[in-house]
C-alpha beads as a LAMMPS data file, in Angstrom:
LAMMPS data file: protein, C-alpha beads

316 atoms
315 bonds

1 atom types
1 bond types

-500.0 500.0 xlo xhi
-500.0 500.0 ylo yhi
-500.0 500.0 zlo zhi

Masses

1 110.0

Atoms # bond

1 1 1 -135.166 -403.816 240.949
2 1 1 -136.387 -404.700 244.888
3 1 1 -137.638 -408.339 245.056
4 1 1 -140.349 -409.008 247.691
5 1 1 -140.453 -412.248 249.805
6 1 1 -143.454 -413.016 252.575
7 1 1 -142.731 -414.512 255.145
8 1 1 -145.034 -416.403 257.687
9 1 1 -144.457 -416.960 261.608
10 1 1 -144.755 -420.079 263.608
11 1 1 -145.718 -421.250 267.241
12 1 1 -144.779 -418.771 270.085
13 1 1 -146.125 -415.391 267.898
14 1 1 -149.534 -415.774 269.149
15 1 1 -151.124 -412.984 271.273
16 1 1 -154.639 -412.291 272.590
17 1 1 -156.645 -409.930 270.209
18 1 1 -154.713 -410.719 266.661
19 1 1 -157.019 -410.417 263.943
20 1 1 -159.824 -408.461 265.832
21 1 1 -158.849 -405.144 264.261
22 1 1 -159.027 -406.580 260.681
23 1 1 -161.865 -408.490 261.127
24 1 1 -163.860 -404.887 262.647
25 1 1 -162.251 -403.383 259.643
26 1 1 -162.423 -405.168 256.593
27 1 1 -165.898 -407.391 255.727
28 1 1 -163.514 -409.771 253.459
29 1 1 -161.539 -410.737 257.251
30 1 1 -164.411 -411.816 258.981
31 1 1 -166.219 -413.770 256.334
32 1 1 -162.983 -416.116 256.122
33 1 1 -162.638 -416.017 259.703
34 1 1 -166.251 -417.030 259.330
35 1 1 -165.271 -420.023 257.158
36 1 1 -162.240 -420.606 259.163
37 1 1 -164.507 -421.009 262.047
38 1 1 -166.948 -423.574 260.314
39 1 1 -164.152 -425.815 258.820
40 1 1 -162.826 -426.062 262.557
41 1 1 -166.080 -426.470 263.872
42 1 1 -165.272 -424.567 266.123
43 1 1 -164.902 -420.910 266.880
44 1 1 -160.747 -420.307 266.229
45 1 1 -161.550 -416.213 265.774
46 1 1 -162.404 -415.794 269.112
47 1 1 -160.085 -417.705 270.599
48 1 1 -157.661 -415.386 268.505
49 1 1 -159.838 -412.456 269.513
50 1 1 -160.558 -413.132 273.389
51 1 1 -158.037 -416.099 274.676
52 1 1 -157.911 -416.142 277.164
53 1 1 -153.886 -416.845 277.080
54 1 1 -153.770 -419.801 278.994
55 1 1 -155.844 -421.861 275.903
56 1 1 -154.393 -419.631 273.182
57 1 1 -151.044 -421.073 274.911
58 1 1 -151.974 -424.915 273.803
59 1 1 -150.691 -426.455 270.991
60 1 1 -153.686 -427.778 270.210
61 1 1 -155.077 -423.902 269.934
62 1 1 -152.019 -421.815 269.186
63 1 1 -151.296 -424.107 265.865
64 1 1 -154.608 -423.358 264.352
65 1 1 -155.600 -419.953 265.079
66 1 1 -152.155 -418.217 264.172
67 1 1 -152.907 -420.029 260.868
68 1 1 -156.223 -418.592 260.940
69 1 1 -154.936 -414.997 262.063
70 1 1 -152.124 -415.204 258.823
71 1 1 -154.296 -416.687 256.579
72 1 1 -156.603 -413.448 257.375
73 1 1 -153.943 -411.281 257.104
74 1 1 -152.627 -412.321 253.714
75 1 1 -156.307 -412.258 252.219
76 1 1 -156.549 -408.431 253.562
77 1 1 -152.801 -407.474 252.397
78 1 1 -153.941 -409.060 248.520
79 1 1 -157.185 -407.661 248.849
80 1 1 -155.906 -404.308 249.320
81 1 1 -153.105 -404.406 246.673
82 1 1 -150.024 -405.640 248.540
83 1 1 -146.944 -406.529 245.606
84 1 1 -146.635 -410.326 244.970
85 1 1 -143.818 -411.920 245.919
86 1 1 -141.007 -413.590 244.329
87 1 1 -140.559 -416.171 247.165
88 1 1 -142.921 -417.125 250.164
89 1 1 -141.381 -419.316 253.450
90 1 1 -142.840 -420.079 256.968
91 1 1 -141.200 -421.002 260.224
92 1 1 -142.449 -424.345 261.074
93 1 1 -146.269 -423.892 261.178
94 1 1 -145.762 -420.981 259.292
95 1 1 -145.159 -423.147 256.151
96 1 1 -148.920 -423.601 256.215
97 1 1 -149.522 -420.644 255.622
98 1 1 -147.053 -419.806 253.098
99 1 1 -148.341 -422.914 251.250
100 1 1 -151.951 -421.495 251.480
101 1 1 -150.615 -418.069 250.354
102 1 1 -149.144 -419.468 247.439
103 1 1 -152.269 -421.631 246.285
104 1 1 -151.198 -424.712 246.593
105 1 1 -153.420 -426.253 248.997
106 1 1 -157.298 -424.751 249.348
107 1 1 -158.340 -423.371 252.845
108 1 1 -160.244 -426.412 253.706
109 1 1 -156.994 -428.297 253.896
110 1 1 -154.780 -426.039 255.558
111 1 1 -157.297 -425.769 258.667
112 1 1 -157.810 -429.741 258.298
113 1 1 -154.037 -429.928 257.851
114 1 1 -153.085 -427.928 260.751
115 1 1 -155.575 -429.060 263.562
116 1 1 -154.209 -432.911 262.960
117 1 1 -151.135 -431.585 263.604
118 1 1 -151.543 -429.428 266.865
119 1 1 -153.272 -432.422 268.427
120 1 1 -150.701 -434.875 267.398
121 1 1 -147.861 -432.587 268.474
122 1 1 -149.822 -431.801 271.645
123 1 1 -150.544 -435.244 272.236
124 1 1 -146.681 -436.129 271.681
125 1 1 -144.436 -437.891 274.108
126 1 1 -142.901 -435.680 276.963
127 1 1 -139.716 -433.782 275.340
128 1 1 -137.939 -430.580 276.397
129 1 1 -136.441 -427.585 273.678
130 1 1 -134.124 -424.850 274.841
131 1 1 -132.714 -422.192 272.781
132 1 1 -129.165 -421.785 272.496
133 1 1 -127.560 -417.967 271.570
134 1 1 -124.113 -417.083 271.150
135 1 1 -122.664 -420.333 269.792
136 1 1 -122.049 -421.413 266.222
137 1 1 -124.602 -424.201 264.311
138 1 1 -121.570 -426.763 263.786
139 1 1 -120.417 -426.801 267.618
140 1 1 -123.790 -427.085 269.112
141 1 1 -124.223 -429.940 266.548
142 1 1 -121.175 -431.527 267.590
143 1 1 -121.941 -431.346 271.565
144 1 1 -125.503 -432.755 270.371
145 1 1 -123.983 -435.682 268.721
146 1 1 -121.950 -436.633 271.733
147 1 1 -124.366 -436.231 274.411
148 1 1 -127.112 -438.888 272.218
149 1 1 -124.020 -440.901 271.462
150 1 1 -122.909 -440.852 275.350
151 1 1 -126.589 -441.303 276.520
152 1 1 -127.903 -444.113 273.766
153 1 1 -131.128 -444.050 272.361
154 1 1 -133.990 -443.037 272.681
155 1 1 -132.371 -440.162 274.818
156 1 1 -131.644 -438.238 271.771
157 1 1 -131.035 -434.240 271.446
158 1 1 -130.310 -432.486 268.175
159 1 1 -130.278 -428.880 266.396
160 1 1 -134.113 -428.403 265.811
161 1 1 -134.032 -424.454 264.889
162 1 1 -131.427 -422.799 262.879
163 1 1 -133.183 -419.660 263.268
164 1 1 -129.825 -417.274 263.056
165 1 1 -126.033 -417.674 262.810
166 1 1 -126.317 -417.379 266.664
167 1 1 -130.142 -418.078 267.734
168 1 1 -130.592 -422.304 267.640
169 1 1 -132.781 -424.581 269.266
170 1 1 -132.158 -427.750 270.579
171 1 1 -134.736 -430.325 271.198
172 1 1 -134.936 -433.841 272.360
173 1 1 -135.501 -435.991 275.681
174 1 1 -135.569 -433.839 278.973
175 1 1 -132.007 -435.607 280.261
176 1 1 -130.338 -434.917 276.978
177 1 1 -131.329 -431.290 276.387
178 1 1 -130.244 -430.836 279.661
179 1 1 -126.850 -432.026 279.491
180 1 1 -125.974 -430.541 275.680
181 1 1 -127.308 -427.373 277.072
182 1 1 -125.290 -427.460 279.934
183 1 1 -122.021 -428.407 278.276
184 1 1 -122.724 -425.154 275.108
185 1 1 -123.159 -422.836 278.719
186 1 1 -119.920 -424.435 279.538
187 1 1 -118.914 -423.548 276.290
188 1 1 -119.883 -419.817 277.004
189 1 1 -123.275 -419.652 275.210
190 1 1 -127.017 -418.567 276.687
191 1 1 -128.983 -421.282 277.336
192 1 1 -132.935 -420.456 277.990
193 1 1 -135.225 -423.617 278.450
194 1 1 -138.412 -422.845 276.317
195 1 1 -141.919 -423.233 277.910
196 1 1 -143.253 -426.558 275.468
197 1 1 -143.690 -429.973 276.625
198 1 1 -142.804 -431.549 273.326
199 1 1 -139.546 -432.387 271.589
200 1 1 -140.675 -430.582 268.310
201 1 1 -138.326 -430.901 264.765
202 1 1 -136.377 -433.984 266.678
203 1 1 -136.977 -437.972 265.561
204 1 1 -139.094 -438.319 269.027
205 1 1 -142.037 -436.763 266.889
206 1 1 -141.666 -439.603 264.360
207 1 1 -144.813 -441.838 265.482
208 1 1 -146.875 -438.576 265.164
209 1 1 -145.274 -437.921 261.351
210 1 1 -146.274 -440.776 260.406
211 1 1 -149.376 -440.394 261.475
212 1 1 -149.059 -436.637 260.175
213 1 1 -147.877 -438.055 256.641
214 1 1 -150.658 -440.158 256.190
215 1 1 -153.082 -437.113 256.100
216 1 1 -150.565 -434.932 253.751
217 1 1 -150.853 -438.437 251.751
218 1 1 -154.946 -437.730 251.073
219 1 1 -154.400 -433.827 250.480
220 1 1 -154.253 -432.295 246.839
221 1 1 -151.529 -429.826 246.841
222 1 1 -151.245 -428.039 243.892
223 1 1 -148.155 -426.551 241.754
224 1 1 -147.686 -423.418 243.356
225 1 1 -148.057 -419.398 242.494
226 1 1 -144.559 -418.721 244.265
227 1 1 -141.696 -420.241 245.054
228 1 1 -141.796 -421.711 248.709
229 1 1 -138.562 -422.151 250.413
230 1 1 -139.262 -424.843 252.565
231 1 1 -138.115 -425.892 256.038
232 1 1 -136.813 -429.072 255.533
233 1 1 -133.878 -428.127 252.661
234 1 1 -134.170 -424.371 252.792
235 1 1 -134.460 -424.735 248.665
236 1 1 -137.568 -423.445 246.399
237 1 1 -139.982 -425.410 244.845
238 1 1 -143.166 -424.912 243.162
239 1 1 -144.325 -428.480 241.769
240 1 1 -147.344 -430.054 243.924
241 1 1 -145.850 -433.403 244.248
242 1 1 -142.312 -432.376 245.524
243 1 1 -143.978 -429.386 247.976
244 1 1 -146.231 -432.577 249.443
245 1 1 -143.010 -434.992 249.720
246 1 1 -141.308 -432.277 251.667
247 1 1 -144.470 -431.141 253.826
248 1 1 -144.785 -434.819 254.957
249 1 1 -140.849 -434.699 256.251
250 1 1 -141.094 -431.472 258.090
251 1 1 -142.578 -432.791 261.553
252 1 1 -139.600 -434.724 262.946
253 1 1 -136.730 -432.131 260.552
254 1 1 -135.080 -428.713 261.559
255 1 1 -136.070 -425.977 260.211
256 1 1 -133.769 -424.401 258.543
257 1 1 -134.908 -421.074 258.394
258 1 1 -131.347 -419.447 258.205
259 1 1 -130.740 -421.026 255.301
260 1 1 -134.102 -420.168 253.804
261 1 1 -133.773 -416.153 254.609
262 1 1 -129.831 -417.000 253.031
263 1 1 -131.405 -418.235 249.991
264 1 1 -133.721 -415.918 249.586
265 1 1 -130.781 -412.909 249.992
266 1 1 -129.177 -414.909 247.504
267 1 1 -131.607 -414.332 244.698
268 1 1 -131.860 -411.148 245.194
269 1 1 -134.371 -410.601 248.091
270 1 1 -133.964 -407.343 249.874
271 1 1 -137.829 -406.896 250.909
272 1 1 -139.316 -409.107 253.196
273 1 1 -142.771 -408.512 254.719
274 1 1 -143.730 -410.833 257.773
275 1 1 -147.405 -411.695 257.255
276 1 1 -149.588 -412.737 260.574
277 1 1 -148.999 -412.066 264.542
278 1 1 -145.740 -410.962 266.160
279 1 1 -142.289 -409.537 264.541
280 1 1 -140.487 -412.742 265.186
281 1 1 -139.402 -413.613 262.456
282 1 1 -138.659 -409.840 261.431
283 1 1 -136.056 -409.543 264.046
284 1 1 -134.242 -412.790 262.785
285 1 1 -134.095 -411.224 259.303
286 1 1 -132.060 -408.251 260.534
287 1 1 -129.802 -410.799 262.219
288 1 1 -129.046 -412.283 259.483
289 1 1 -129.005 -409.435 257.158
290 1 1 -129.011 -405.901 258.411
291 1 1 -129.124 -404.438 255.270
292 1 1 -132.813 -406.072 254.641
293 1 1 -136.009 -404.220 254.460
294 1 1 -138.663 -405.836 256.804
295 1 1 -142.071 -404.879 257.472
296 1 1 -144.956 -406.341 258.806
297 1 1 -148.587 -406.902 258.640
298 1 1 -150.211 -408.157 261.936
299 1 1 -153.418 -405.449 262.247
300 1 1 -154.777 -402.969 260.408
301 1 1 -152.099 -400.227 261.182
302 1 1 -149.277 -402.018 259.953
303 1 1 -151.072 -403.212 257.159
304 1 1 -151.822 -399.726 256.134
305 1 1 -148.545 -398.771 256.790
306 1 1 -146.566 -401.192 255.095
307 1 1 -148.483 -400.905 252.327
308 1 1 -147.514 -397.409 252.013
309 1 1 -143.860 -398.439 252.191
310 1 1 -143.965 -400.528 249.615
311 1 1 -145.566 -397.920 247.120
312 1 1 -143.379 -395.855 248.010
313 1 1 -140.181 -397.741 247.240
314 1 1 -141.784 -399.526 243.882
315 1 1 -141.684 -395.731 242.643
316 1 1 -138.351 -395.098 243.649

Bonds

1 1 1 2
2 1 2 3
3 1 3 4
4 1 4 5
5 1 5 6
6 1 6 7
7 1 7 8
8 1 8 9
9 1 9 10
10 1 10 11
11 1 11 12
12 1 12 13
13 1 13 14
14 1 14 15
15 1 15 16
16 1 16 17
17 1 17 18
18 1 18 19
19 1 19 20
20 1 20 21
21 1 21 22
22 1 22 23
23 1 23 24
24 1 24 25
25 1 25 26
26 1 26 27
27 1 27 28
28 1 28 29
29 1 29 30
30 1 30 31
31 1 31 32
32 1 32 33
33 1 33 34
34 1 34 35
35 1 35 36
36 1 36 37
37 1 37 38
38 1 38 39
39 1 39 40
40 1 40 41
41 1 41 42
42 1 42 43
43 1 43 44
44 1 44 45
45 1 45 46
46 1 46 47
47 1 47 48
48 1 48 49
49 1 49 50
50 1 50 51
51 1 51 52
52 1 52 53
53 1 53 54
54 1 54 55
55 1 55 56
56 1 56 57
57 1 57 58
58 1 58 59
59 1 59 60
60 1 60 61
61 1 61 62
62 1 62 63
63 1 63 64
64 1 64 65
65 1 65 66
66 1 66 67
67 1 67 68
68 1 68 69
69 1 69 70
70 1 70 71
71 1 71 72
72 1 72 73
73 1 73 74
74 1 74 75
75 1 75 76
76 1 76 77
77 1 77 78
78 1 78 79
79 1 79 80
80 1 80 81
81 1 81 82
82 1 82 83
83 1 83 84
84 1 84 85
85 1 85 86
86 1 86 87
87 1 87 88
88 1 88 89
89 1 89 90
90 1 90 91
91 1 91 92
92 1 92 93
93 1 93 94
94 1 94 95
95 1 95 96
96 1 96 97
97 1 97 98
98 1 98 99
99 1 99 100
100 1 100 101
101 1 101 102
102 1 102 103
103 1 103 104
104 1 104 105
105 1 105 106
106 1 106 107
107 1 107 108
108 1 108 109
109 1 109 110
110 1 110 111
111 1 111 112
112 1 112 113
113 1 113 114
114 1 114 115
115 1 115 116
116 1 116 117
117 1 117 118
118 1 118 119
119 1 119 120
120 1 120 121
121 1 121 122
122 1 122 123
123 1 123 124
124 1 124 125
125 1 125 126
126 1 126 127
127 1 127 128
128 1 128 129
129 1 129 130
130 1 130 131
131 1 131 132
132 1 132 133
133 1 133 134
134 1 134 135
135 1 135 136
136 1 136 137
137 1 137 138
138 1 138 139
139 1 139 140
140 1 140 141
141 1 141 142
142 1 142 143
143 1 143 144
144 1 144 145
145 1 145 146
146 1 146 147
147 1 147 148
148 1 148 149
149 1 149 150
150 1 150 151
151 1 151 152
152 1 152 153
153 1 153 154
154 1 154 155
155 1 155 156
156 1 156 157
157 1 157 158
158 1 158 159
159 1 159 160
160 1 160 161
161 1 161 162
162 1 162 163
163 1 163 164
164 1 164 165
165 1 165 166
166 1 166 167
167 1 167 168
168 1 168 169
169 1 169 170
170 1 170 171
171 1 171 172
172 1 172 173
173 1 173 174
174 1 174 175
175 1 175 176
176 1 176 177
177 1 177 178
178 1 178 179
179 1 179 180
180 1 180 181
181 1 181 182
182 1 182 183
183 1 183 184
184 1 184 185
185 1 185 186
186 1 186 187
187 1 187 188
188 1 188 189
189 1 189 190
190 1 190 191
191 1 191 192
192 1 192 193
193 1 193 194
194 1 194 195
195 1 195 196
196 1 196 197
197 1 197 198
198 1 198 199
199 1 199 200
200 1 200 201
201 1 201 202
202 1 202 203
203 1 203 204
204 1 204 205
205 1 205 206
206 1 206 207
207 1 207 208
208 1 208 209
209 1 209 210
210 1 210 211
211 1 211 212
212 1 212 213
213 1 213 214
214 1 214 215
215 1 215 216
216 1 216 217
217 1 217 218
218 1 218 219
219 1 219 220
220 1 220 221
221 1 221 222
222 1 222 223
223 1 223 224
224 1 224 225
225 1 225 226
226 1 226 227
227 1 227 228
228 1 228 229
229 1 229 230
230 1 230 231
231 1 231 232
232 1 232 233
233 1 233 234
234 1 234 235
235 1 235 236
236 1 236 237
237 1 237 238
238 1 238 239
239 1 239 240
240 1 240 241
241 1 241 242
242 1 242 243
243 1 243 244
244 1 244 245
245 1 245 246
246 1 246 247
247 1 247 248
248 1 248 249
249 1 249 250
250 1 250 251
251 1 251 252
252 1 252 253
253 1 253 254
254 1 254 255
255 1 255 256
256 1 256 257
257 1 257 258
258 1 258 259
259 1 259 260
260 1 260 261
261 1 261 262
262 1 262 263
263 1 263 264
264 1 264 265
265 1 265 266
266 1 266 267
267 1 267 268
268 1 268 269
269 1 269 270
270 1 270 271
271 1 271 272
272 1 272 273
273 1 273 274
274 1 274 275
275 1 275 276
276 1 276 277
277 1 277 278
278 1 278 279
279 1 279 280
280 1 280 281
281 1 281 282
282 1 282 283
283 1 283 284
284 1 284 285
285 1 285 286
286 1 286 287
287 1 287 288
288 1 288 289
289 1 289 290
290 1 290 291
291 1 291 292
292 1 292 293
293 1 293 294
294 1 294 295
295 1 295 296
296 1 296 297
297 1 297 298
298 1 298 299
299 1 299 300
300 1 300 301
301 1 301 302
302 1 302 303
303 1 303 304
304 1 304 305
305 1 305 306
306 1 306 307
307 1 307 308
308 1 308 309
309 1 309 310
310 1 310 311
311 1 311 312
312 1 312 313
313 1 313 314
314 1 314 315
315 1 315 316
């Protein structure tokens, strides 16, 4: 029998106009993008709706309202009768929403949640990320050990994003991204230097997890409807107290999100359906497993037409 997991996307899927359809469509979309709004005090749906793209851009901006647009987008998939899943996950930010998804924090605390943590991570000290394609995880960690070893702290680089066997991301200070991402192109691999000013997922974001933790600290998380595969260990987990212990670590950790699709393979996932803006996080499932079913929901269209799908193969 197919076994569904939903998946939710991180920073970098934002675009100008998510969520406008399904708030014009469906009266349940724009009431929480309503409440959304009034938790934020301030208006995150038309930021979503109108941009423009240099503020949706901003950490401090694109954190929040791609939570806003997937938190939207999951209440209009349930509403309309999408399958539960087995398993929920999120890339980075995205494990907000899969958290929300899954019940275990209220909506109230994923926007309050989620707007400390753009303006900590905007407000974070000058870093540099740069993905790295074509070169296997346990190289690119070795070349990342040696350049922070060769350079001494705090110039320290490691393997942030282990998005694919071949798609990583390393992150760190400027002069050591620079130098492990010119010795993997020495190495043969594609190095692109990513447009972000932090040094996201590396231990220069610890001052701001701390900070960060002592938030999650005051949050009630609950025990959760699904198992969420989370960043930090790529393992499931449903009890309130470990998802909170792990939620806390996730700032200055990789994400481990091959792992997590992995895992989720490994229990029998063949379905996965990205919730919220983009098809990032589609195209890394096909990566990993070509074999996978993927759809998404990011306006009314797909929504409709995913929906379909689904039916459609539960009666197979």
């Amino acid at each position: 029998m197919s076994k569904l997991a939903c998946i939710f996307p991180g920073q970098g899927s934002q675009n100008v106009g998510m969520g406008k359809d399904l708030a014009e469509k469906f009266p349940e979309a724009k009431s929480l993008f309503a409440e959304i709004d009034a938790i934020a005090a301030r208006s995150l749906s038309q930021l979503c709706f109108a941009g423009p793209d240099s503020e949706l851009k901003r950490t401090v901006n694109t954190q929040p309202t791609i939570l806003a647009m997937s938190m939207v987008a999951w209440r209009c998939y349930e509403l309309q009768g999408g399958p539960k899943p087995v398993f929920v996950a999120g890339h980075s930010l995205g494990e907000f929403s899969a958290l929300y998804a899954a019940s275990a924090f209220d909506l109230e605390a994923a926007v309050r949640l989620v707007n400390k943590r753009a303006q900590l991570m905007e407000a974070c000290p000058k870093g540099a990320m740069s993905a790295v394609i074509g070169m296997a995880a346990d190289k690119l960690e070795q070349i990342t050990r040696e350049v922070t070893q060769a350079l001494g702290q705090p110039r320290v680089v490691i393997v942030a994003n282990f998005n694919t066997k071949e798609q990583l991301v390393i992150s760190g200070d400027p002069e050591a991204v620079a130098e492990a991402g010119a010795k993997a192109k020495a190495e043969g691999a594609r190095v692109i230097p990513l447009p972000v000013g932090g040094a996201f997922h590396s231990p220069l974001m610890k001052a701001a997890a701390d900070e960060f933790e002592s938030l999650v600290k005051t949050i009630d998380i609950h025990d959760a409807a699904f198992s969420v595969v989370q960043n930090v260990d790529a393992k499931p987990e449903t009890k309130g107290a470990a998802l909170k212990e792990k939620l806390a670590r996730q700032m200055p950790s990789a994400v481990r999100w091959c792992e997590t699709i992995e895992y989720m393979l490994s229990q029998g996932v063949d379905t996965f359906v990205e919730i919220g803006p983009g098809k990032a996080l589609s195209g890394m499932v096909k990566k990993i497993d070509r074999q996978a079913r993927v759809f998404n929901v990011a306006d009314a269209q797909t929504l409709e037409e995913t929906l379909i799908a689904l039916k459609q193969t539960a009666s197979v």
